[in-house]
Chimera marker file (.cmm) of the C-alpha trace (Angstrom):
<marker_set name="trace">
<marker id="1" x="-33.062" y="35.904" z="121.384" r="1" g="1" b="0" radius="0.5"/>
<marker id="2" x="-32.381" y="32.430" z="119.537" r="1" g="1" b="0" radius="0.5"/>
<marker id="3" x="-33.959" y="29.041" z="119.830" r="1" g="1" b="0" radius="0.5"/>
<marker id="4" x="-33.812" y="25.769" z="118.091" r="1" g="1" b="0" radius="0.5"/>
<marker id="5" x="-36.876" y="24.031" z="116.593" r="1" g="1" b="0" radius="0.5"/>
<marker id="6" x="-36.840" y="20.634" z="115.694" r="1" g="1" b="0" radius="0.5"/>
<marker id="7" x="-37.692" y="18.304" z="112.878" r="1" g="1" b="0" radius="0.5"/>
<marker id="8" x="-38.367" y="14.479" z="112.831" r="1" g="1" b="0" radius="0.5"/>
<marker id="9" x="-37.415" y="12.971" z="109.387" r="1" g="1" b="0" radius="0.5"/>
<marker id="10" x="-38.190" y="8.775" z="109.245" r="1" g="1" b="0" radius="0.5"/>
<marker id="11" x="-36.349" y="7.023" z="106.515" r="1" g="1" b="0" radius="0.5"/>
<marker id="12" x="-36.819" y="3.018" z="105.859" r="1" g="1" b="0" radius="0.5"/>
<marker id="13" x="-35.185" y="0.770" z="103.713" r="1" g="1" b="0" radius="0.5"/>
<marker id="14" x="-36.737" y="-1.764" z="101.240" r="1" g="1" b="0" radius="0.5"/>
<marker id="15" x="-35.818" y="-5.778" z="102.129" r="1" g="1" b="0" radius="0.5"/>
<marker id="16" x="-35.445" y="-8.784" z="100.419" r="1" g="1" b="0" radius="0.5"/>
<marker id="17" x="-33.969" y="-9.770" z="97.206" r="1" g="1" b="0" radius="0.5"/>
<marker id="18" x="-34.956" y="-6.052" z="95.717" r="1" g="1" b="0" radius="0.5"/>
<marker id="19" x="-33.465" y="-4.323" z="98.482" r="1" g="1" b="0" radius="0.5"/>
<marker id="20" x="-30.506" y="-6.399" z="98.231" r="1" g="1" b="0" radius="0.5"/>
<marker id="21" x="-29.476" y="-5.829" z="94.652" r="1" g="1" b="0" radius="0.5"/>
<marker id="22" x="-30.788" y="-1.863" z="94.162" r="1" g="1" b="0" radius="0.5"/>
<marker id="23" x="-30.903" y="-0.428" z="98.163" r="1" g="1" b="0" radius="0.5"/>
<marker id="24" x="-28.617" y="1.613" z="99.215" r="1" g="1" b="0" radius="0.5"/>
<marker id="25" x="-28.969" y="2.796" z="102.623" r="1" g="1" b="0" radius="0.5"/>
<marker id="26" x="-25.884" y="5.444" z="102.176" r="1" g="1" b="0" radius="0.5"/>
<marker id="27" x="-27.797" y="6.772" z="98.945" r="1" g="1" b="0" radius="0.5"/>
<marker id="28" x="-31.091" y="7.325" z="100.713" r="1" g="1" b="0" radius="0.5"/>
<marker id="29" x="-29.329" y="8.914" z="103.742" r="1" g="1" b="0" radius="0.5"/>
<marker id="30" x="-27.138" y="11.312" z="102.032" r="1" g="1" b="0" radius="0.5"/>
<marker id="31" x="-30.060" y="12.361" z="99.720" r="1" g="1" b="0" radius="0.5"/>
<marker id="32" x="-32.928" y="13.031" z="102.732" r="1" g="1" b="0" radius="0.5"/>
<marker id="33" x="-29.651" y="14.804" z="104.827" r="1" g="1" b="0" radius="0.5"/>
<marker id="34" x="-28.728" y="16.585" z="101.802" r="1" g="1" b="0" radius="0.5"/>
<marker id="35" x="-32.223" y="18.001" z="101.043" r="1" g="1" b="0" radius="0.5"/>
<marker id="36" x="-33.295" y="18.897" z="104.918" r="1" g="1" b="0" radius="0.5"/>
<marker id="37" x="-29.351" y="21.076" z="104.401" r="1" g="1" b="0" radius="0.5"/>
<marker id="38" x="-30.653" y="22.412" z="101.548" r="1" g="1" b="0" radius="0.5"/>
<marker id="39" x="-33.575" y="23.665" z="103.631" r="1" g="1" b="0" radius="0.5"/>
<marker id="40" x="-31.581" y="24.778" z="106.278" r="1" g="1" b="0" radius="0.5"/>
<marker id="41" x="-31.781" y="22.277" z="109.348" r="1" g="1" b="0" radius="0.5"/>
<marker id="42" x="-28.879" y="20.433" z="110.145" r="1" g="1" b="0" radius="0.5"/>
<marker id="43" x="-28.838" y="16.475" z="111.606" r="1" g="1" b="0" radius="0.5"/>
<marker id="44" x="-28.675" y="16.528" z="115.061" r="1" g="1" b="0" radius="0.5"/>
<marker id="45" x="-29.402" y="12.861" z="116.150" r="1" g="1" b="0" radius="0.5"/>
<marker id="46" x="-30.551" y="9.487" z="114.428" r="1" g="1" b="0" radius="0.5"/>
<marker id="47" x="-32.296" y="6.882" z="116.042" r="1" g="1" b="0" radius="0.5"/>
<marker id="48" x="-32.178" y="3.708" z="114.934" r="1" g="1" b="0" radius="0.5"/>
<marker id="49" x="-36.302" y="2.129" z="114.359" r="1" g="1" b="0" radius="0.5"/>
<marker id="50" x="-37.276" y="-0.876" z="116.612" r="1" g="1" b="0" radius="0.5"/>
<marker id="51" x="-39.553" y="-2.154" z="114.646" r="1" g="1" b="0" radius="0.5"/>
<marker id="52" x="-41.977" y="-4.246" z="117.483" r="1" g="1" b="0" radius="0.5"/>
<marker id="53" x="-43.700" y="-7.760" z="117.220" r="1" g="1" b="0" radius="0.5"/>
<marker id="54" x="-46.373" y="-6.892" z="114.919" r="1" g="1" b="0" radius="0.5"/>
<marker id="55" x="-44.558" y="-5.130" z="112.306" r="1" g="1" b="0" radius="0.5"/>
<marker id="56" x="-41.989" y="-8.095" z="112.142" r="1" g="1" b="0" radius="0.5"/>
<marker id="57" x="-45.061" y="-10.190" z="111.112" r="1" g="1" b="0" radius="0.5"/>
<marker id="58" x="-46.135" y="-8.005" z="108.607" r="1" g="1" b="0" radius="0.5"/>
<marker id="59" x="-42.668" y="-8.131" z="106.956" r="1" g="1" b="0" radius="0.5"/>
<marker id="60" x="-42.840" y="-11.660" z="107.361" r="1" g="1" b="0" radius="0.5"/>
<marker id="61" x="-45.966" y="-12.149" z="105.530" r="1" g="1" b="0" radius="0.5"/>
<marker id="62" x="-44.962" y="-9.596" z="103.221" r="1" g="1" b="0" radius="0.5"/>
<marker id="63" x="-41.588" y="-11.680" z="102.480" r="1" g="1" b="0" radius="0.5"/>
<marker id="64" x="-43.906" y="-14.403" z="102.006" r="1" g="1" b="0" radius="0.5"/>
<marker id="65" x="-46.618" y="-12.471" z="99.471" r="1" g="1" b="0" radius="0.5"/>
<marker id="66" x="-43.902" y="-11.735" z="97.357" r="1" g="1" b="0" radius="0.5"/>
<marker id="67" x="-41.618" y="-14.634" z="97.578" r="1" g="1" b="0" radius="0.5"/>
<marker id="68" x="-38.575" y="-13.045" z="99.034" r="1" g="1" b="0" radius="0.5"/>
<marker id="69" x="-38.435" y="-10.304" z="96.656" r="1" g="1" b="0" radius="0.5"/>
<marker id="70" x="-39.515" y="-7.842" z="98.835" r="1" g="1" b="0" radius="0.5"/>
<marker id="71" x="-40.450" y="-6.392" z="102.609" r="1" g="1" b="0" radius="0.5"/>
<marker id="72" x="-40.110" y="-3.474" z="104.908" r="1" g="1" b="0" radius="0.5"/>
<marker id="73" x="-36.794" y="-2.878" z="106.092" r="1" g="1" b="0" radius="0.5"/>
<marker id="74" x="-35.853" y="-1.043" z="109.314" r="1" g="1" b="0" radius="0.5"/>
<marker id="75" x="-34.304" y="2.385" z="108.890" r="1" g="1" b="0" radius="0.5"/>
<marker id="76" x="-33.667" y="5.651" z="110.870" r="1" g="1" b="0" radius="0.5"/>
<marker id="77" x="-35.237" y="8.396" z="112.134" r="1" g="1" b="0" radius="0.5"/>
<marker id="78" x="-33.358" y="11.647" z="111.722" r="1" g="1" b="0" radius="0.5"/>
<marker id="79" x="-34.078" y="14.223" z="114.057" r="1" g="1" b="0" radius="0.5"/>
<marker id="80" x="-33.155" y="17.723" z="112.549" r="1" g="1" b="0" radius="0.5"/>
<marker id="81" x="-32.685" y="21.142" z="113.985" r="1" g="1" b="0" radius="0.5"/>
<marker id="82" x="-32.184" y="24.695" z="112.942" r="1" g="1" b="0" radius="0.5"/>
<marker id="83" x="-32.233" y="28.129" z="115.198" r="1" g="1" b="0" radius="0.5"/>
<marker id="84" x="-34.962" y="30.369" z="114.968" r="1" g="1" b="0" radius="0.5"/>
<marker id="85" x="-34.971" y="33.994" z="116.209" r="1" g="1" b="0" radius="0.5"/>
<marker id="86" x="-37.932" y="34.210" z="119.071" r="1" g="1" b="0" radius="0.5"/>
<marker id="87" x="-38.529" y="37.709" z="118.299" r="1" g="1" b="0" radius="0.5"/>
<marker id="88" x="-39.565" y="37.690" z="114.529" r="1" g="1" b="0" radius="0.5"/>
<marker id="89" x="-40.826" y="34.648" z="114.840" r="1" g="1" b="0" radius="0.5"/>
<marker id="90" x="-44.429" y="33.556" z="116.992" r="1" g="1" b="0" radius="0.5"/>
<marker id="91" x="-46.543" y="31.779" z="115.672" r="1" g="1" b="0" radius="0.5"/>
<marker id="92" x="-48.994" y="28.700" z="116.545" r="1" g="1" b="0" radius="0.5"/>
<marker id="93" x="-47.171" y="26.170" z="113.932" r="1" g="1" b="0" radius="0.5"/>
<marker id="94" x="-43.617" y="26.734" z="115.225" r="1" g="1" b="0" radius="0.5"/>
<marker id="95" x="-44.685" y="25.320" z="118.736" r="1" g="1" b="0" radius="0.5"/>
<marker id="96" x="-43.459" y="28.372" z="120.570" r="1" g="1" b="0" radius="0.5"/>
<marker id="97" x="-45.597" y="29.910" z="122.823" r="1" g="1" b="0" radius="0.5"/>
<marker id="98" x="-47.044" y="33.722" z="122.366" r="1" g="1" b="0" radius="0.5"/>
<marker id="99" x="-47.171" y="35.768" z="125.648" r="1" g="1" b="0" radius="0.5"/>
<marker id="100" x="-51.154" y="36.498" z="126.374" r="1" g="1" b="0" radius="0.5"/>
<marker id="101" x="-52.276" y="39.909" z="125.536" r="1" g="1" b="0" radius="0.5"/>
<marker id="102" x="-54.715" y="41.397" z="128.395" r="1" g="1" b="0" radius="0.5"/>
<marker id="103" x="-57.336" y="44.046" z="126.991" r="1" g="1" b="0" radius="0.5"/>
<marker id="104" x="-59.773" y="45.331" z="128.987" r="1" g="1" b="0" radius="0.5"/>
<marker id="105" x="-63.088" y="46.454" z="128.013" r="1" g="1" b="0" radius="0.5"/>
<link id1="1" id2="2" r="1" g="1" b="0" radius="0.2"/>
<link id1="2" id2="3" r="1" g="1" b="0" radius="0.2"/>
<link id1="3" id2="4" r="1" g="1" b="0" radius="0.2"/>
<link id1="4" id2="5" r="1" g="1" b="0" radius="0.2"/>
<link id1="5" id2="6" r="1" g="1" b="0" radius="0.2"/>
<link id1="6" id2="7" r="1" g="1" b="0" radius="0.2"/>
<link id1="7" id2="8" r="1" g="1" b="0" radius="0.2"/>
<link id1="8" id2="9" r="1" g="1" b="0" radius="0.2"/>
<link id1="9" id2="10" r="1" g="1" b="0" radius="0.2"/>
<link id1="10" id2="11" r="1" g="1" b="0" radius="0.2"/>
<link id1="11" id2="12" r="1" g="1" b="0" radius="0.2"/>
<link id1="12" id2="13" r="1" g="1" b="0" radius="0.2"/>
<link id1="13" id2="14" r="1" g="1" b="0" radius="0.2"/>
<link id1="14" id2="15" r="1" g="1" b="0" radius="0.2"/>
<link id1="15" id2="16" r="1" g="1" b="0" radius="0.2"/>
<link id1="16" id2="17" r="1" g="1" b="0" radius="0.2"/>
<link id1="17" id2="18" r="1" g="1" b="0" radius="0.2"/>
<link id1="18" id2="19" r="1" g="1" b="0" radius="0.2"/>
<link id1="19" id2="20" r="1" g="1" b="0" radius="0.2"/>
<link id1="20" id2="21" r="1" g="1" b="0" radius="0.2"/>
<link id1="21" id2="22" r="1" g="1" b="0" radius="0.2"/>
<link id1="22" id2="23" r="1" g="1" b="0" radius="0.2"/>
<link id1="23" id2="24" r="1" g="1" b="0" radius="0.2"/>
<link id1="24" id2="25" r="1" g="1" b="0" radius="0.2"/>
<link id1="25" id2="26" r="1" g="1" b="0" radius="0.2"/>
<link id1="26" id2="27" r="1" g="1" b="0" radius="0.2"/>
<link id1="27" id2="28" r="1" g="1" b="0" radius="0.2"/>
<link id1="28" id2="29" r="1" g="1" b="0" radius="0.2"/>
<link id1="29" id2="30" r="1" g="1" b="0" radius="0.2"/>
<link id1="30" id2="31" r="1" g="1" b="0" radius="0.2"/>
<link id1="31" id2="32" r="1" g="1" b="0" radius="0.2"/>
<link id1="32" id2="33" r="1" g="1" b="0" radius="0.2"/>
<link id1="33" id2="34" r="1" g="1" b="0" radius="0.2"/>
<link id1="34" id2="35" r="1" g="1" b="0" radius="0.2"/>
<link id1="35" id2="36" r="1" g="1" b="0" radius="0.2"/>
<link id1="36" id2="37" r="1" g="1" b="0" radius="0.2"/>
<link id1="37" id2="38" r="1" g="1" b="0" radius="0.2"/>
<link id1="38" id2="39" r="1" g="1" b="0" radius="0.2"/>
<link id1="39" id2="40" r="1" g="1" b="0" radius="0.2"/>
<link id1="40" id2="41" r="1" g="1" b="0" radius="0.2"/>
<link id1="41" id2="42" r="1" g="1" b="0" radius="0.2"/>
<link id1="42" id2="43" r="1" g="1" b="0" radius="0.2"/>
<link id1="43" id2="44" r="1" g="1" b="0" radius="0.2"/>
<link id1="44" id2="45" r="1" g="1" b="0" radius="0.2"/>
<link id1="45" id2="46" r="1" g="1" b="0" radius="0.2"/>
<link id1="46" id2="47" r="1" g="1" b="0" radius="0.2"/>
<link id1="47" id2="48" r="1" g="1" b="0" radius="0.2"/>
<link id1="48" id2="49" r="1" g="1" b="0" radius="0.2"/>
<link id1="49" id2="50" r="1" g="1" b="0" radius="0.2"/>
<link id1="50" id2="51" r="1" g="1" b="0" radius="0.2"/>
<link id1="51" id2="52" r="1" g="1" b="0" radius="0.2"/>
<link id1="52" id2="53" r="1" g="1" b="0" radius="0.2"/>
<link id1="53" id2="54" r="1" g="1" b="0" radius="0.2"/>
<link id1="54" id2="55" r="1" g="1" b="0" radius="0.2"/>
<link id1="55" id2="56" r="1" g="1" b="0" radius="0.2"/>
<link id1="56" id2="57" r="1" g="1" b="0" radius="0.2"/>
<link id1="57" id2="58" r="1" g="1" b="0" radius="0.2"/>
<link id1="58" id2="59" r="1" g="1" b="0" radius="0.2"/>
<link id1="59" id2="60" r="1" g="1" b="0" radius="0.2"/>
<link id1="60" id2="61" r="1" g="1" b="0" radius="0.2"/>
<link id1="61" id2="62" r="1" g="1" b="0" radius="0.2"/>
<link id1="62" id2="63" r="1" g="1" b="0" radius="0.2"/>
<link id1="63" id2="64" r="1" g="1" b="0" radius="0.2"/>
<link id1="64" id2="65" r="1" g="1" b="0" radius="0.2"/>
<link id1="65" id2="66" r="1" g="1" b="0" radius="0.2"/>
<link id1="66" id2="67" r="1" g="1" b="0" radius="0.2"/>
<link id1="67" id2="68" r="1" g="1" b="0" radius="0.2"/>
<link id1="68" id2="69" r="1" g="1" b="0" radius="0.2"/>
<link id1="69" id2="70" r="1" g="1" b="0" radius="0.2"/>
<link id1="70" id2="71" r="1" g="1" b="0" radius="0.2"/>
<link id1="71" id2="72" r="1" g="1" b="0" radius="0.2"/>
<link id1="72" id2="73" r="1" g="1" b="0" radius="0.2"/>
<link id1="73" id2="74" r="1" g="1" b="0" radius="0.2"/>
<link id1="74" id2="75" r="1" g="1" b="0" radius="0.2"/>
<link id1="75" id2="76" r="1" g="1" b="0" radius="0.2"/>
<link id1="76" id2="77" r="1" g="1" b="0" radius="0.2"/>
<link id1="77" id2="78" r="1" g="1" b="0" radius="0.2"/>
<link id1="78" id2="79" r="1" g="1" b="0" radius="0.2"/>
<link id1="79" id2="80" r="1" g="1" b="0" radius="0.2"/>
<link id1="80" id2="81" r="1" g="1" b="0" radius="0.2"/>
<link id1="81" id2="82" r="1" g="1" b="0" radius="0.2"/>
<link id1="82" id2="83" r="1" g="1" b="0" radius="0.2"/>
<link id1="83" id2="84" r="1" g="1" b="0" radius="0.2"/>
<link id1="84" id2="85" r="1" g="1" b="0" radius="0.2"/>
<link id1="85" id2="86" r="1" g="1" b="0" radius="0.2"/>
<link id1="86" id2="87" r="1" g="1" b="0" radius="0.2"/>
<link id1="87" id2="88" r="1" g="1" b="0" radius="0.2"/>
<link id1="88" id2="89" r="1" g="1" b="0" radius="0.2"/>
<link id1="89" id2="90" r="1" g="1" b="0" radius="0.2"/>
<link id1="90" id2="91" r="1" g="1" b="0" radius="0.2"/>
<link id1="91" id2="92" r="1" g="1" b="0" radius="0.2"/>
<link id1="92" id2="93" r="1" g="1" b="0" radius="0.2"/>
<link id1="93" id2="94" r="1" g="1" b="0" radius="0.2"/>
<link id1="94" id2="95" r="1" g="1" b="0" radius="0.2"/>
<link id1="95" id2="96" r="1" g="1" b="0" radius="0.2"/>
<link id1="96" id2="97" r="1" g="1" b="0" radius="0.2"/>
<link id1="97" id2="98" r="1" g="1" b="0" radius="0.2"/>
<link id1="98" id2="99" r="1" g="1" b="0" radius="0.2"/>
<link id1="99" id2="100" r="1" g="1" b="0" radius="0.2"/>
<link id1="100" id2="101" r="1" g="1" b="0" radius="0.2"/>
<link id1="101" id2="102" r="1" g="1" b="0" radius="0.2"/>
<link id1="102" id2="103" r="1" g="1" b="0" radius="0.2"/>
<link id1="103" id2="104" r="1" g="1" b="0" radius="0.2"/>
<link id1="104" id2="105" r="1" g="1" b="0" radius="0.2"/>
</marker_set>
């Protein structure tokens, strides 16, 4: 019997002048997808981040600090996945559940 277990991956970007001249969000996709392939999960969704009021006025005051040069970016988060055979596999960390064992005494 198969199953899928999942993976959540977040990836963000560096901003201002910095990010400008030596980010590249294509670079820093293809390296995180390439490594998680390595590893055998494959992407099955991104999500875009919403960043929310607060952590726009951290990157403001960061973009500030550092006149312009650099901030926090918004990025992805890549959710990955990978199948998993239920009946070798049951343990506590893969977040399947083991069947109770009754024992009487």
């Amino acid at each position: 019997m198969y199953a899928r277990t999942n993976k959540v991956v977040r990836v963000n970007f560096a901003g201002g002048i910095l990010g400008l001249i030596f980010g590249s969000h294509r670079g820093k996709l293809e390296t995180v997808i390439n490594r998680e392939n390595a590893e055998g999960w494959n992407l099955a969704e991104y999500i875009p981040d919403n960043p929310n009021l607060a952590l726009l006025l951290i990157r403001l005051i960061l973009l500030v600090l550092t006149l312009g040069l650099w901030t926090i970016a918004t990025g992805y988060i890549l959710v990955f996945e990978r199948p998993i055979n239920l009946t070798e596999v049951r343990s506590p960390r893969s977040g399947l559940r083991a069947e109770p064992k009754l024992t009487a005494k």
